[in-house]
C-alpha positions in Angstrom: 11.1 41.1 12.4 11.1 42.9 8.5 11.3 39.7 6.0 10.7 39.6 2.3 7.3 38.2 3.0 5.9 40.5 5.9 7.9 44.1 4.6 5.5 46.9 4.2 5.5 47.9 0.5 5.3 51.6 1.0 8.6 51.3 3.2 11.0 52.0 0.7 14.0 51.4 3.4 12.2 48.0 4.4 13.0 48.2 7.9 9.5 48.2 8.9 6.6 45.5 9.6 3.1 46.8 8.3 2.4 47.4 12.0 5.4 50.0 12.6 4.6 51.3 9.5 0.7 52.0 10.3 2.0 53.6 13.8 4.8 55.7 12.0 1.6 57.5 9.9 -0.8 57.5 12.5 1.9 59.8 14.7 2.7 62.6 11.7 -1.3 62.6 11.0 -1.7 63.6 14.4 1.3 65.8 14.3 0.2 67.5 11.2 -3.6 68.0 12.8 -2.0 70.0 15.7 0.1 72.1 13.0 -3.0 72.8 11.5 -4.6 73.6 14.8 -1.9 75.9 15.9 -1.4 77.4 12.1 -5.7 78.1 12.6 -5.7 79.5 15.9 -2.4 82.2 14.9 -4.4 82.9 11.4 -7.4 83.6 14.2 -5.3 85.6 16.7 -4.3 88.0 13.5 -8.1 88.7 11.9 -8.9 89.5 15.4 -5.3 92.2 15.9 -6.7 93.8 12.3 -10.2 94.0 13.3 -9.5 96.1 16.4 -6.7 98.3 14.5 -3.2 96.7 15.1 -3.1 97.6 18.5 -6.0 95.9 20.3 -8.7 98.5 19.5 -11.7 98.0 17.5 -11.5 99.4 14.5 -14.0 102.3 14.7 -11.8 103.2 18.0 -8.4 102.8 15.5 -10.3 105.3 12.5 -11.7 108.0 15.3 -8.0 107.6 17.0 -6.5 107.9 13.4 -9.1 110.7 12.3 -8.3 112.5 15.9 -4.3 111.9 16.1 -3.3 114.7 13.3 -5.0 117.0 15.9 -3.5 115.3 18.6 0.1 115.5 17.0 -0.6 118.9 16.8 -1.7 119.7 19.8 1.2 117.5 21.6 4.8 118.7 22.0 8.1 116.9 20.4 8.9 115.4 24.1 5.2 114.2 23.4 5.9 112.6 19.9 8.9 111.2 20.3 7.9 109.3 23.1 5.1 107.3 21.1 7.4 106.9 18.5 9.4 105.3 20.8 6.2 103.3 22.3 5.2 102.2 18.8 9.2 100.7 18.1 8.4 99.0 21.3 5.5 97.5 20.3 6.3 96.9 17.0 9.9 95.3 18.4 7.4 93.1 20.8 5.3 91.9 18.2 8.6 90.6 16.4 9.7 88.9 19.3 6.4 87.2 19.6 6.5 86.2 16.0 10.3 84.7 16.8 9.3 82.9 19.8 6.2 81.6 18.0 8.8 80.3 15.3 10.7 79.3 17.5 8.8 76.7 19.1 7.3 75.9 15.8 10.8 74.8 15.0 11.3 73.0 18.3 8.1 71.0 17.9 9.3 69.9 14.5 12.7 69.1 15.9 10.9 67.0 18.8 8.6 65.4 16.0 11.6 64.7 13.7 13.4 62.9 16.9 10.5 61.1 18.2 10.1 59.8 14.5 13.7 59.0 14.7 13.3 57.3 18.2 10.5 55.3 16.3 12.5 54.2 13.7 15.8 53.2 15.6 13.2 51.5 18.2 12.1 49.5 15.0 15.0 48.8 13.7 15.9 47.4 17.0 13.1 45.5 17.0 13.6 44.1 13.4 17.2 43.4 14.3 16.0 41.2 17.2 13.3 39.3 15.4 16.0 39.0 12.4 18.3 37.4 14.9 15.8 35.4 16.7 14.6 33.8 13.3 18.4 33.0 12.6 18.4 31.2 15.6 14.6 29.5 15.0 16.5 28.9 11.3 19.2 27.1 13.1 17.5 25.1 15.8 15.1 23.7 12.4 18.0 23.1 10.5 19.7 20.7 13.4 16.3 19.3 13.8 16.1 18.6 10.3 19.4 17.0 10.3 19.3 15.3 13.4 15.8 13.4 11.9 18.0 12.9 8.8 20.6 11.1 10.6 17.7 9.5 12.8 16.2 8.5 9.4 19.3 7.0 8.0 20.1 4.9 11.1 16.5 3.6 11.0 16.5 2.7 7.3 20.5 1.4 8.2 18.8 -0.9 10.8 16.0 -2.2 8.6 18.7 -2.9 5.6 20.4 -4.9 8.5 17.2 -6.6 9.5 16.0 -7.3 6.4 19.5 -8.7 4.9 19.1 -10.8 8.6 16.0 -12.3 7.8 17.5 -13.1 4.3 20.3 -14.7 5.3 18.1 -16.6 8.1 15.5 -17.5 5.0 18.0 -18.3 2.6 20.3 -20.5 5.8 16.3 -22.6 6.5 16.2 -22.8 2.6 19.4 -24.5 2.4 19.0 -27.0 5.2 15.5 -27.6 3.7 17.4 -28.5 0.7 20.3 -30.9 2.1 17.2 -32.4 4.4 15.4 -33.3 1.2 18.7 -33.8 -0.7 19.7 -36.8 2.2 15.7 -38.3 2.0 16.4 -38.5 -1.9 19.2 -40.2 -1.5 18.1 -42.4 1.3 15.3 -43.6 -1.1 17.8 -43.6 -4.0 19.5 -46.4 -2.2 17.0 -48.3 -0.6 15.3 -48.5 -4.3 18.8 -49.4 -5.5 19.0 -52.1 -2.2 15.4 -53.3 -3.8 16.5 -53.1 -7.2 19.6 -55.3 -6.7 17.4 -58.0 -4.5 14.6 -58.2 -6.8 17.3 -58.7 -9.9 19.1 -61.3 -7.5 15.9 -63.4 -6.8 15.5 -63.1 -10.6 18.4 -64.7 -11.2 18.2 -67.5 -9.1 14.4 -68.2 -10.6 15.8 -68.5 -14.0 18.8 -71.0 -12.7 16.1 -72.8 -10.7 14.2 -72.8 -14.4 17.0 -73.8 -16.2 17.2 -76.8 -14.2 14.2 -78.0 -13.9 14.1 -77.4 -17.6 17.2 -79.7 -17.8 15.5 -82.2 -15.5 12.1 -82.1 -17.9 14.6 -83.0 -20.8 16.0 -85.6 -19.3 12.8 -87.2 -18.1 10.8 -86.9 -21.8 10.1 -83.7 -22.3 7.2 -83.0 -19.1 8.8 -84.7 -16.4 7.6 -87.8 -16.9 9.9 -90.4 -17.2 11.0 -91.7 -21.1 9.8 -95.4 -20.8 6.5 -95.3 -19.3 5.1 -98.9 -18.3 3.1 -101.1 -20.8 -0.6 -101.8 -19.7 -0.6 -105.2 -19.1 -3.0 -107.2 -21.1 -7.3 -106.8 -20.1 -6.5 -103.3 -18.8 -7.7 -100.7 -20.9 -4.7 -98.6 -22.6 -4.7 -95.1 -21.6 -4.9 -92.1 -23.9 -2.1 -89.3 -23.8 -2.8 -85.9 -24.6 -0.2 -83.7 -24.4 1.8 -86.0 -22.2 -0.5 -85.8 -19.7 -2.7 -89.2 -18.7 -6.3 -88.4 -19.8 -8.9 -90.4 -17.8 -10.6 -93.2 -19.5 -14.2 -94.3 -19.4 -14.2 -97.7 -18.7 -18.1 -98.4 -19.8 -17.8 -98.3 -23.7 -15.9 -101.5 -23.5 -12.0 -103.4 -22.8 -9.6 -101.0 -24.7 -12.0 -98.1 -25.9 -10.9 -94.7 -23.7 -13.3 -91.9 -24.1 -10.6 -89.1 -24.2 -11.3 -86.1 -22.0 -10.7 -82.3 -22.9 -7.3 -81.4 -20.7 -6.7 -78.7 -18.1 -7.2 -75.3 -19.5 -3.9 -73.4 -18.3 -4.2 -70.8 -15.5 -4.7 -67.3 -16.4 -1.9 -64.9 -16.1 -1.4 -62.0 -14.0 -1.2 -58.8 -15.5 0.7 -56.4 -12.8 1.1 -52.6 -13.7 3.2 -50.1 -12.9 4.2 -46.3 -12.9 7.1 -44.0 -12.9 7.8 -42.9 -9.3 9.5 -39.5 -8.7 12.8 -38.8 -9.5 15.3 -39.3 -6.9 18.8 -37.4 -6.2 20.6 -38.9 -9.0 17.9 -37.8 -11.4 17.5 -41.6 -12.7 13.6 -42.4 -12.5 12.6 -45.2 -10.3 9.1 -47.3 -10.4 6.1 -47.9 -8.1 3.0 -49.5 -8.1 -0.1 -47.4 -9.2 -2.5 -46.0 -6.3 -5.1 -47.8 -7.5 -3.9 -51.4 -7.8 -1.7 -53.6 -5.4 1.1 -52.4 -4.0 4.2 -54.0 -6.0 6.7 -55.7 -3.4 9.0 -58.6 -3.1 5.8 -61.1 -2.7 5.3 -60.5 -6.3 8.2 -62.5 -7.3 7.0 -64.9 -5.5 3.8 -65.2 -7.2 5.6 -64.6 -10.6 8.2 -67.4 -9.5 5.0 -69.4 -8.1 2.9 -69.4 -11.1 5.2 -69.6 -13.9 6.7 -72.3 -12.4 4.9 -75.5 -14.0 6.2 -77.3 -16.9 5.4 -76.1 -20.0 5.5 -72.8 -19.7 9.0 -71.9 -20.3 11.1 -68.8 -19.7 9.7 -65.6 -19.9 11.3 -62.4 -21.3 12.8 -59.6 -19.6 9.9 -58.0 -17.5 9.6 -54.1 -18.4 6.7 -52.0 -15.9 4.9 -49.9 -17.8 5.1 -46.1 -17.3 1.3 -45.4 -16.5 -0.4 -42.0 -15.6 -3.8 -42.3 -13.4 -6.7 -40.1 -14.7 -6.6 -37.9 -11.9 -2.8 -37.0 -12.4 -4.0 -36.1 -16.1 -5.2 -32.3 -14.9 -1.4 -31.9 -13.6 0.0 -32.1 -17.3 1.1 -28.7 -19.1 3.3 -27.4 -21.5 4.5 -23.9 -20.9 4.4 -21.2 -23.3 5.8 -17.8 -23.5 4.0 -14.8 -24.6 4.9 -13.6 -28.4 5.1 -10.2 -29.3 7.5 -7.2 -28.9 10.0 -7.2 -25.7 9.4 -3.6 -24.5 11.8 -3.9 -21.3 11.7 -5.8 -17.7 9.1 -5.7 -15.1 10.0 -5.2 -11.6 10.4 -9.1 -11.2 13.0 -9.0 -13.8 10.8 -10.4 -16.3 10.9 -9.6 -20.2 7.7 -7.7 -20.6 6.0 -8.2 -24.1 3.9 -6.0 -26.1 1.8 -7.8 -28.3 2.1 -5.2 -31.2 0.9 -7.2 -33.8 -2.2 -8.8 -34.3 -5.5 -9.8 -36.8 -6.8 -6.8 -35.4 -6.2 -3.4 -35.3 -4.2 -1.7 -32.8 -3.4 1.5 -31.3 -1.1 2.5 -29.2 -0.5 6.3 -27.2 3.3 7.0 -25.8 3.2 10.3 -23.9 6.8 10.5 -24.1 9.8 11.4 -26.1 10.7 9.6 -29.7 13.8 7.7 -28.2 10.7 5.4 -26.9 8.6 5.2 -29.7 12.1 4.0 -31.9 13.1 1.8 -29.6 9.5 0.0 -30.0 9.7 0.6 -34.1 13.2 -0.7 -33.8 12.4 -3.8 -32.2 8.9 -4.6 -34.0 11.2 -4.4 -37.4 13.2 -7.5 -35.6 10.7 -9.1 -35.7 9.8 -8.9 -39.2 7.5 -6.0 -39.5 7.3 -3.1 -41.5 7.3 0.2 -40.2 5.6 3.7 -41.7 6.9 6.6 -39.7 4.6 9.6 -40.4 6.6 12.4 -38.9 7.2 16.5 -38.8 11.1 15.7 -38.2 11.8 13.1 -40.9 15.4 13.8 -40.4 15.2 12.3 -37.2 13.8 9.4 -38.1 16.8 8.9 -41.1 19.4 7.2 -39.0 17.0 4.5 -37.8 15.9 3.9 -40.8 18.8 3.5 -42.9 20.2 1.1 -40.0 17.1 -1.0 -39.4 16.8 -4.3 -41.3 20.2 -4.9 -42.0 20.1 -3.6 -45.2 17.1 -4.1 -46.2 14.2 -1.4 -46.6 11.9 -2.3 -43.9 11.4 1.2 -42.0 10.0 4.4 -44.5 10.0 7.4 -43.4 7.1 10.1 -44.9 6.2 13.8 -44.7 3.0 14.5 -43.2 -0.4 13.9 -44.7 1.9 12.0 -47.3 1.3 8.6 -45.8 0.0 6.1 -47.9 -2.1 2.6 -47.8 0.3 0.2 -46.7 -1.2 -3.5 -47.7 -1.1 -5.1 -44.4 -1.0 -8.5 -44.4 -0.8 -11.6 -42.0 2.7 -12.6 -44.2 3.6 -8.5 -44.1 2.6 -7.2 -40.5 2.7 -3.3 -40.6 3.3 -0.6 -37.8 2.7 2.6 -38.4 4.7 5.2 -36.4 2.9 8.9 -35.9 4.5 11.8 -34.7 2.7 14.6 -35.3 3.4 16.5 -32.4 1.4 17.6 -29.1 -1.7 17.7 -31.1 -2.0 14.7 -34.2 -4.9 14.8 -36.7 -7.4 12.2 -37.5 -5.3 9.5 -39.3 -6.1 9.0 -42.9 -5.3 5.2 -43.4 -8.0 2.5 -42.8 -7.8 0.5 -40.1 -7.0 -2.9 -40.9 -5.9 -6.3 -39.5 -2.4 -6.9 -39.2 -2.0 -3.0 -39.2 -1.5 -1.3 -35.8 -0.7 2.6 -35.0 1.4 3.9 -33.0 0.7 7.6 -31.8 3.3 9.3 -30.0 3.0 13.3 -28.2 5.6 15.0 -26.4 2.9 16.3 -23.4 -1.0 16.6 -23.2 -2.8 19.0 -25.7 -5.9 19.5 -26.2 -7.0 16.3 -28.0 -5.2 14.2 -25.2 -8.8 13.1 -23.5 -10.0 12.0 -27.1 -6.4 10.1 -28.1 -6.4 8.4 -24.1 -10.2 7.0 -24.3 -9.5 5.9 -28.2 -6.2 3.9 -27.1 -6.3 0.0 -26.6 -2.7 0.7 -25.4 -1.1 3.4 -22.9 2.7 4.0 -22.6 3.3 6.8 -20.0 6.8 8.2 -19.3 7.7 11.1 -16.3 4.7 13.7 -16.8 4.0 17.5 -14.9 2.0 17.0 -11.8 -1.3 18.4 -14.1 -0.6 16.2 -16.9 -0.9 13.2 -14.4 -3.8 15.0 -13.0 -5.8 15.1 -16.2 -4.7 11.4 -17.0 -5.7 9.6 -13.9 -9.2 12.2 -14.2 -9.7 10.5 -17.7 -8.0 6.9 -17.4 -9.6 6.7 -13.7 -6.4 5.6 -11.9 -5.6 5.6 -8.6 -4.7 8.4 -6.6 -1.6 6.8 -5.5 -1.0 6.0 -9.2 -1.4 9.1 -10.4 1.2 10.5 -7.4 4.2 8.6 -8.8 3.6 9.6 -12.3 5.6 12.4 -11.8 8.4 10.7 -10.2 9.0 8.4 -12.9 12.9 7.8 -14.4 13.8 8.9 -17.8 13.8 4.7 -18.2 10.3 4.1 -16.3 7.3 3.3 -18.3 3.9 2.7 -17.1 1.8 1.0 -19.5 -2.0 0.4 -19.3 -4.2 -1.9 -20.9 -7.6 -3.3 -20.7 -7.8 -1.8 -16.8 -4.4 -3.0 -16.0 -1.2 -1.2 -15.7 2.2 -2.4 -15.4 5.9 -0.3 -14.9 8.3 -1.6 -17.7 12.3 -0.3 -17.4 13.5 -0.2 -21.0 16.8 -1.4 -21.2 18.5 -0.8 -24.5 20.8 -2.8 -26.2 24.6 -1.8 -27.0 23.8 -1.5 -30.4 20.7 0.5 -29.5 22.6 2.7 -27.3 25.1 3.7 -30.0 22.7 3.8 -32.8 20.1 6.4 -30.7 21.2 7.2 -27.6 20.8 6.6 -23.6 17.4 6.9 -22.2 15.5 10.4 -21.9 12.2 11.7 -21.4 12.7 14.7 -24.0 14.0 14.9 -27.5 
């Protein structure tokens, strides 16, 4: 079949392969040979009619008949003469009719070469018509395929969807009963601690009644439970000393009525017990336990509380509050969580803010390969945050409508020509970024760096100082790039080759930033205000 890709050029109708073609010219060069052949061998058959005098003598034989035929023509009669005349017509009308027949199939071997050619070329076009219609039915045969795999594709990706919202709903349906099982153990211990609680504070109270009444008794009885009238000694019995109203044991061998007095009873030691916060329960109202490290803390320690602050003298004691203590080992479990500071660039695909630290002691800089709508929305943001911003640009009038909207007011964005850019006295009070778009290929910038003072570069596409600006960066931002831009960048950033693939396939939204060996996709999601002060999303300006 004759298609745009195998057509012959030289075919100006185009109904030919290359192959038809080549057998087309191979046919008229043989043709034209065997014209040649024939037009040689009648220019042969002519020389030799002259040489031997026009009438197939040689031509010695023609001069002696020519030299001899005035005589002869003399000698012969009119009869004589009129019959070679006639004779030479004759052969003169012969040799015409030789010449016409000669033509004559010259013109029919033309005609049969023209129609053999023509035979050819219907035969091809048959042909062609045949491989035309066979690959508009190869066309349509791939097509179904094609769409048959489509819809084979579809069901499959329909089924895993199905499957996968399936194991969801199955993950999400253990989640939840994992969730009222541990909802029903909290509460189970809720109430058995309030079941413990309530006990303990019961037995409390009946301790203090039981003290209260034995303190009564004491009263009543003189103050230690002895009784008010204690009996004289009679007389020639020693007299006994009291300390503290308890009967001190005399010495008997200094004599009748000298005591030696004895030190009393040191008082038993108390207790300490200690205890520490347990985990919250359902309610969210903390409970206690005992520590892992020390006795457990049950209803037996009433008991011994009861049991050893029982004995006269003591008293009541207060209101018994267990310490909140935290062993050593639970010490490595303690944190306070802290955010990262910086500039919020957009979400990571976890739905995280994703934060560029912009400013910092030292200097930065930063390469977008992108449009401007990303390097304002970054200026934008880092001016929120109390920065000021130096926009070095070749389109200042781009630049004016950001600037006279950021800082509410307030000057905080400048906007210069370029080479125009002056030293901006950073400062750890007075952050500065400084914005540069130069174009596809930026010159060497002519501030200092400085801390508190980062750069910002940003190109439309890769020039010729992109290797230079890439290895220089401490900071990559890469939108949607041409399959050789993201060639050259993963050659000089050494990516991965599955990396590199997708940089081409970014969205207009899709950023892949890369830092210190890492890389991370950030969507930038502008704000309402943002949107209406520069626009949606785009990859060129």
């Amino acid at each position: 079949m004759s298609t745009p890709e195998n057509r012959d050029p030289r075919d100006p109708g185009g109904q030919m392969t290359p192959d038809e073609y080549a057998e087309q010219q191979r046919r008229a060069a043989e043709a034209a040979e065997r014209r040649r052949q024939w037009e040689a061998q009648q220019a042969a058959q002519q020389a030799a009619a002259q040489q031997q005098g026009g009438y197939g003598y040689p031509q010695q034989q023609q001069q002696a008949h020519q030299q001899q035929q005035p005589q002869q023509q003399q000698q012969l009669t009119p009869e004589q003469q009129a019959a070679q005349q006639q004779a030479a017509q004759q052969q003169a009308a012969e040799q015409q009719r030789r010449a016409a027949e000669a033509e004559m199939r010259r013109q029919q071997w033309e005609a049969q070469q023209a129609a053999e050619q023509q035979a050819a070329a219907q035969q091809a076009a048959q042909q062609a018509a045949q491989q035309q219609a066979a690959a508009q039915q190869a066309a349509q045969q791939q097509a179904a395929a094609q769409q048959a795999a489509q819809q084979q594709a579809a069901a499959e990706q329909a089924a895993a969807q199905q499957a996968a919202a399936q194991q969801a709903a199955a993950q999400q349906q253990a989640a939840n009963a994992q969730y009222a099982d541990e909802q029903r153990q909290l509460r189970a211990r809720y109430q058995e601690e309030q079941r413990r609680a309530e006990e303990a504070e019961a037995r409390r109270r009946q301790w203090e009644d039981q003290q209260r009444q034995q303190q009564a008794g004491a009263q009543q009885q003189g103050g230690y439970g002895y009784p008010q009238q204690q009996p004289q000694p009679q007389q020639g019995q020693p007299q006994a000393a009291f300390q503290g109203g308890v009967p001190a044991q005399g010495d008997f061998s200094g004599g009748a009525g000298h005591v030696q007095q004895q030190p009393a009873p040191e008082p038993v030691a108390a207790t300490t017990m200690t205890y520490a916060p347990a985990p919250e329960v359902g309610s969210g109202r903390p409970t206690h336990r005992a520590l892992p490290d020390e006795p457990e803390a049950n209803d037996d320690d009433f008991a011994e509380f009861e049991e050893e602050f029982s004995h006269a003298g003591y008293g009541l004691r207060g209101p018994r509050r267990r310490r909140h203590v935290l062993p050593k080992k639970s010490l490595g479990s303690l944190g306070v969580n802290v955010g990262d500071d910086g500039v919020v660039i957009g979400v990571d695909p976890q739905g995280m803010p994703a934060v560029l630290d912009v400013l910092r002691p030292k200097p930065l800089e930063v390469v977008v390969v992108g449009s401007m709508w990303t390097a304002q929305i970054i200026a934008l943001r880092t001016a929120a945050v109390g920065a000021r911003i130096a926009v070095e640009s070749v389109r200042p009038q781009a630049w004016a409508p950001m600037a006279q909207a950021a800082g509410g007011g307030l000057q905080c964005v400048a906007v210069y020509e370029p080479n125009q850019l002056a030293a901006q006295g950073a400062s750890v009070a007075s952050p500065v970024l400084v914005v540069r778009d130069l174009g596809a290929q930026p010159g060497r910038s002519q501030l200092a760096p400085m801390p508190w003072q980062s750069t910002l570069t940003v190109v439309p596409f890769l020039g010729p100082r992109a290797p230079r600006l890439l290895t220089r960066a401490d900071v990559i931002g890469l939108q949607s790039v041409s399959p050789q831009e993201a060639e050259v960048i993963g050659r000089v950033l050494r990516l991965p080759e599955q990396l590199t693939q997708t940089l081409p396939t970014l969205s207009d939204a899709t950023m892949l930033w890369i830092a210190g060996g890492k890389h991370q996709y950030v969507m930038v999601q502008p704000t309402d205000p943002e949107t209406g002060l520069l626009g949606s999303p785009r990859r060129m300006d």
